[in-house]
C-alpha positions in Angstrom: 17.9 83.6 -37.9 18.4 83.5 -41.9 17.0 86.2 -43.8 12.8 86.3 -44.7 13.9 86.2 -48.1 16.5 83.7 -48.1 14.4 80.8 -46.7 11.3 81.6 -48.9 13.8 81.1 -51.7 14.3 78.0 -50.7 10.7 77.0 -49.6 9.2 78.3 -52.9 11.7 76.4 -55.0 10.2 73.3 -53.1 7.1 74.1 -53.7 6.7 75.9 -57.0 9.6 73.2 -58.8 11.3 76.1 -60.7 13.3 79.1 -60.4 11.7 81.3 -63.2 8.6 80.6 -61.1 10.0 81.3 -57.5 11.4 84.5 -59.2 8.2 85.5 -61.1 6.6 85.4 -57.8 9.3 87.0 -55.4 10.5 89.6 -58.0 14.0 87.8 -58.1 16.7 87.8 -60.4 18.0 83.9 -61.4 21.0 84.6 -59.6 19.3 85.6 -56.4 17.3 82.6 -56.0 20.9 80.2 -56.4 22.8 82.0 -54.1 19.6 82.1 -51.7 19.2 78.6 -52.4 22.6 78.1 -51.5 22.9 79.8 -48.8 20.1 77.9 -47.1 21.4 74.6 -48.0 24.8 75.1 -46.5 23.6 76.8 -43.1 21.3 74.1 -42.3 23.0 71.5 -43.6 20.6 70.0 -45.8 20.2 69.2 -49.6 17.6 69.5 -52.3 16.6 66.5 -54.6 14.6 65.1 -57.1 12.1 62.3 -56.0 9.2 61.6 -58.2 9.7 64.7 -60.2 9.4 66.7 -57.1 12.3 68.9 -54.8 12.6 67.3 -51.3 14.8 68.2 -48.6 17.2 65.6 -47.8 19.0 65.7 -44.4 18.6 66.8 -40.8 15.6 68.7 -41.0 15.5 70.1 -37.0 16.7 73.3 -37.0 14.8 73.9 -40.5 11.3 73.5 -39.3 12.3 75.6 -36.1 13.6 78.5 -39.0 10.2 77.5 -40.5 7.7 78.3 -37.8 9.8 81.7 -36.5 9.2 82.7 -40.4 5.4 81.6 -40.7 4.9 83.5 -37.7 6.5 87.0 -39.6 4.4 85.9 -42.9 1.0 86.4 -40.4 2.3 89.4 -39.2 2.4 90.7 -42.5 6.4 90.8 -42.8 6.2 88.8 -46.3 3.4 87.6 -48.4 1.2 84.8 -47.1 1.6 81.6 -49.3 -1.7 79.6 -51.1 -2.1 76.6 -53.2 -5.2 75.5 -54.7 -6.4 72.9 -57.3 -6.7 72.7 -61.3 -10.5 74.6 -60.9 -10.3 76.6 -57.3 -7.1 78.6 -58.3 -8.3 80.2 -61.1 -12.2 80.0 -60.4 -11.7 81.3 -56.7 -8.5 82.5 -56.0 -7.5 84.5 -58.9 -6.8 87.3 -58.9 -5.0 86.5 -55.7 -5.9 87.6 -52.4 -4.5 90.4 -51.6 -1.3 89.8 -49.1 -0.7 86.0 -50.7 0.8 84.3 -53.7 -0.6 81.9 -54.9 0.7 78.4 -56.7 0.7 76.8 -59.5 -2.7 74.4 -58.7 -1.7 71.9 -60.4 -0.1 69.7 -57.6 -2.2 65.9 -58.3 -3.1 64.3 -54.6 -3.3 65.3 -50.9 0.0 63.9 -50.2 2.1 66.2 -50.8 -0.1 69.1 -50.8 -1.1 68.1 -46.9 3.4 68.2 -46.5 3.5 71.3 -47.7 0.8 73.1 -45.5 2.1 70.7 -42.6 6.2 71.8 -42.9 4.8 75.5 -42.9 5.5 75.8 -47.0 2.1 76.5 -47.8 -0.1 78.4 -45.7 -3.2 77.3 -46.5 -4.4 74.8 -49.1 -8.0 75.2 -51.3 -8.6 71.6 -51.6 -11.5 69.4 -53.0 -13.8 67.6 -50.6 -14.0 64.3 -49.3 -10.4 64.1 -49.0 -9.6 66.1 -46.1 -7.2 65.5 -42.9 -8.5 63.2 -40.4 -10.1 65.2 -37.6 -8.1 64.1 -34.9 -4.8 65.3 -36.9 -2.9 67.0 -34.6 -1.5 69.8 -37.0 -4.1 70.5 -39.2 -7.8 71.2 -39.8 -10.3 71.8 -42.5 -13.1 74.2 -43.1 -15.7 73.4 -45.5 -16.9 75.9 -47.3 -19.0 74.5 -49.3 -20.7 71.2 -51.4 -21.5 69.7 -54.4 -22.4 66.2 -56.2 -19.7 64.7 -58.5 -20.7 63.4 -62.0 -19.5 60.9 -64.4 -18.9 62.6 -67.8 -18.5 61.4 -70.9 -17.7 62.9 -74.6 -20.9 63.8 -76.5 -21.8 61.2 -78.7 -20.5 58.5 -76.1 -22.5 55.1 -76.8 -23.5 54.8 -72.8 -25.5 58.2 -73.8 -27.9 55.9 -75.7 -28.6 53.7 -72.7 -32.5 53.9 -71.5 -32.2 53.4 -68.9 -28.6 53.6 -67.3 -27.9 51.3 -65.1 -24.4 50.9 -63.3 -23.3 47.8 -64.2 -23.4 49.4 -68.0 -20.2 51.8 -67.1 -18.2 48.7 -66.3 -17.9 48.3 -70.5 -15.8 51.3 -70.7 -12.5 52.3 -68.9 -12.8 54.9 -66.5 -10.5 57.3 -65.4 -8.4 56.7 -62.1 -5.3 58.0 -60.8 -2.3 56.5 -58.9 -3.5 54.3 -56.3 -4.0 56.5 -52.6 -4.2 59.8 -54.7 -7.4 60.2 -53.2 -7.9 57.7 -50.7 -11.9 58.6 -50.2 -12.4 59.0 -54.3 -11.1 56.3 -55.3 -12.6 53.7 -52.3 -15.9 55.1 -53.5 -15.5 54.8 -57.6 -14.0 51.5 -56.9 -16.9 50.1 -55.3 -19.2 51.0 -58.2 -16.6 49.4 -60.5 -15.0 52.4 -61.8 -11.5 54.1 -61.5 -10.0 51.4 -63.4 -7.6 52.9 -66.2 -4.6 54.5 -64.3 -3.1 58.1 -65.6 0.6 58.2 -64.5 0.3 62.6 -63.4 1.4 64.4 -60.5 1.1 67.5 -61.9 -2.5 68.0 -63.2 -2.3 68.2 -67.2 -6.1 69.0 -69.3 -4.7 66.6 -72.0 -4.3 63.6 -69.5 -7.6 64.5 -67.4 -10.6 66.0 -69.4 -9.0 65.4 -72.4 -9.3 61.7 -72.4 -12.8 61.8 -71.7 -13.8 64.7 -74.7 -11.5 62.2 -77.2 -12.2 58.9 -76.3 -14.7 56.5 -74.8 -13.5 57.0 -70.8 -15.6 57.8 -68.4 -14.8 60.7 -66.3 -16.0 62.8 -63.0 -16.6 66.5 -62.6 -18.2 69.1 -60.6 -20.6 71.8 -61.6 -17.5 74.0 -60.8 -14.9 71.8 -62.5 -17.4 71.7 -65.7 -17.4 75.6 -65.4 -13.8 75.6 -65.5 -13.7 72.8 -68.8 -16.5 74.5 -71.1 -15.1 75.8 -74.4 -18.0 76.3 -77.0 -15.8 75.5 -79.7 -14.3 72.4 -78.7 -15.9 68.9 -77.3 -17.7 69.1 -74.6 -18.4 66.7 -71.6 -22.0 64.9 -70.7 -23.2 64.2 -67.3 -24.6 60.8 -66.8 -27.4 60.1 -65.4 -25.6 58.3 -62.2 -25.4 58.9 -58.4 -21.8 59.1 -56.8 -21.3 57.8 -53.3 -20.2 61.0 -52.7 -19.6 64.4 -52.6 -17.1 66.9 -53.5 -17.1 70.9 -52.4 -14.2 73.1 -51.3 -12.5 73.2 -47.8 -9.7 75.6 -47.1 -6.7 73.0 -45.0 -4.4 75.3 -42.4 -2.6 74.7 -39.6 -4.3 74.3 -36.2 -2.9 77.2 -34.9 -3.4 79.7 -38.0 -7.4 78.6 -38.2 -8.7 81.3 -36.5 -6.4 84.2 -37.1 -7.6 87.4 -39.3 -5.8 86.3 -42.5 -7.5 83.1 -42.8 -11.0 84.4 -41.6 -10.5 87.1 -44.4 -9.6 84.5 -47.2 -12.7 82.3 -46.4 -15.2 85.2 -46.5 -13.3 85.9 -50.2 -13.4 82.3 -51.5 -17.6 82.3 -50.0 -18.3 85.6 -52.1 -16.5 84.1 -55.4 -18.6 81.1 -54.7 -21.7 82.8 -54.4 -22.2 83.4 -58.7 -21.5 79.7 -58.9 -24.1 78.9 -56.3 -26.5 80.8 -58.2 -25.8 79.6 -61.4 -26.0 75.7 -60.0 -28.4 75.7 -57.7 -26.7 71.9 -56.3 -23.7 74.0 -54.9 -24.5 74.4 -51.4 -22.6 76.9 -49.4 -21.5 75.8 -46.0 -21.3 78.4 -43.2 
């Protein structure tokens, strides 16, 4: 068996990118996290790469997910800190400070794909995602728990000329670009915008950036989408602010906490969904349309 700290060297260099951030978080020197690195490659035979601007393991990966479940097992038993990833408004809305006995990431990881790998290869122990993009039920690995739900908005900049329409219909957002991510980011989001005509102007990110999000909608004339959370997250009196429109999504968003089958009902997990549900409650107060989902 290879040492607790040696393999979550390795796993957190795959999942936080860097090693100033791996050693930030584990209270490693640079050197440390190489020869840890290293020494993980080498026993299991396996390399590291680049793909997409993200570390992937390349080779036989068989006795590396064995390691991997022996030391997800030691992490519940609370031989090492439990591991938590989030998105762009969650993390620091509803998970920061972190719980205490887990790290949390950096929450800015664009698209369940990879965010569903890294809870799945035991990574990540649990994943505060956004609703309606969730595993499939029947997945044999993982599961979701709602926590709660919310509508999404279109947004635009104040000033934005759809904000003189009276009435707004839908066939008037079709004028302007709307924002819309690589294609199967979000496979529910975007099949929905889609079918109302939006999600039409593609931003190339995989790692969430304010600039390439909100930012386009508070400097130009795209339409965006938002939660009462996200907004809370976005507001910045001195700066431009966002505008909901006056239109109904197919759809709705919320938060759901993703963790393996097996992990779902242990006390760790139970403990960090009654925490994320009492950080939720001021929100739920203050917007009335979050709905908290026991």
């Amino acid at each position: 068996m290879v040492e607790l700290d040696a393999l979550a060297t390795l796993d957190s260099l795959i999942w936080l990118q860097t090693g100033e951030e791996v050693a930030q978080r584990f209270r490693f020197n640079q050197s440390t996290v190489s020869r840890h690195q290293r020494k993980c490659s080498e026993l299991f035979g396996i390399t590291l790469r680049k793909i997409a601007r993200e570390w992937h393991v390349v080779g036989d990966t068989t006795l590396l997910n064995l390691e991997r479940r022996v030391h997800q097992q030691a992490r519940f038993q609370g031989q090492r800190p439990l591991r938590l990833e989030a998105t762009y408004w969650s993390g620091p809305l509803l998970c920061t400070p972190p719980p205490p006995g887990w790290l949390l990431g950096l929450c800015n990881i664009v698209g369940i794909a990879r965010n569903l790998q890294l809870v799945r290869e035991r990574i990540v122990d649990a994943w505060l995602c956004g609703l309606p993009d969730l595993p499939e039920p029947e997945d044999p690995d993982l599961t979701a728990i709602v926590l709660s739900t919310m509508p999404v908005h279109c947004t635009v900049a104040e000033g934005h000329p759809l904000l003189l329409r009276h009435p707004l219909e839908l066939e008037h957002l079709a004028d302007f670009p709307s924002l819309a991510l690589p294609e199967g980011a979000y496979p529910k989001v975007e099949q929905g915008l889609k079918a109302m005509g939006l999600w039409s102007t593609p931003v190339r990110m995989g790692r969430y950036r304010r600039d390439q999000w909100e930012g386009l909608t508070e400097s130009a004339a795209t339409i965006g989408y938002a939660t009462a959370l996200s907004l809370e997250l976005c507001r910045d009196p001195s700066g431009p602010g966002q505008v909901i429109l006056p239109i109904t999504l197919p759809f709705h968003s919320g938060e759901a906490l993703v963790v393996r089958r097996e992990f779902a009902t242990s006390p760790q997990i139970q403990e960090l969904i009654a925490l994320v549900r009492t950080r939720l409650q001021p929100y739920c107060e203050r917007h009335p349309e979050i709905k908290l989902v026991d």
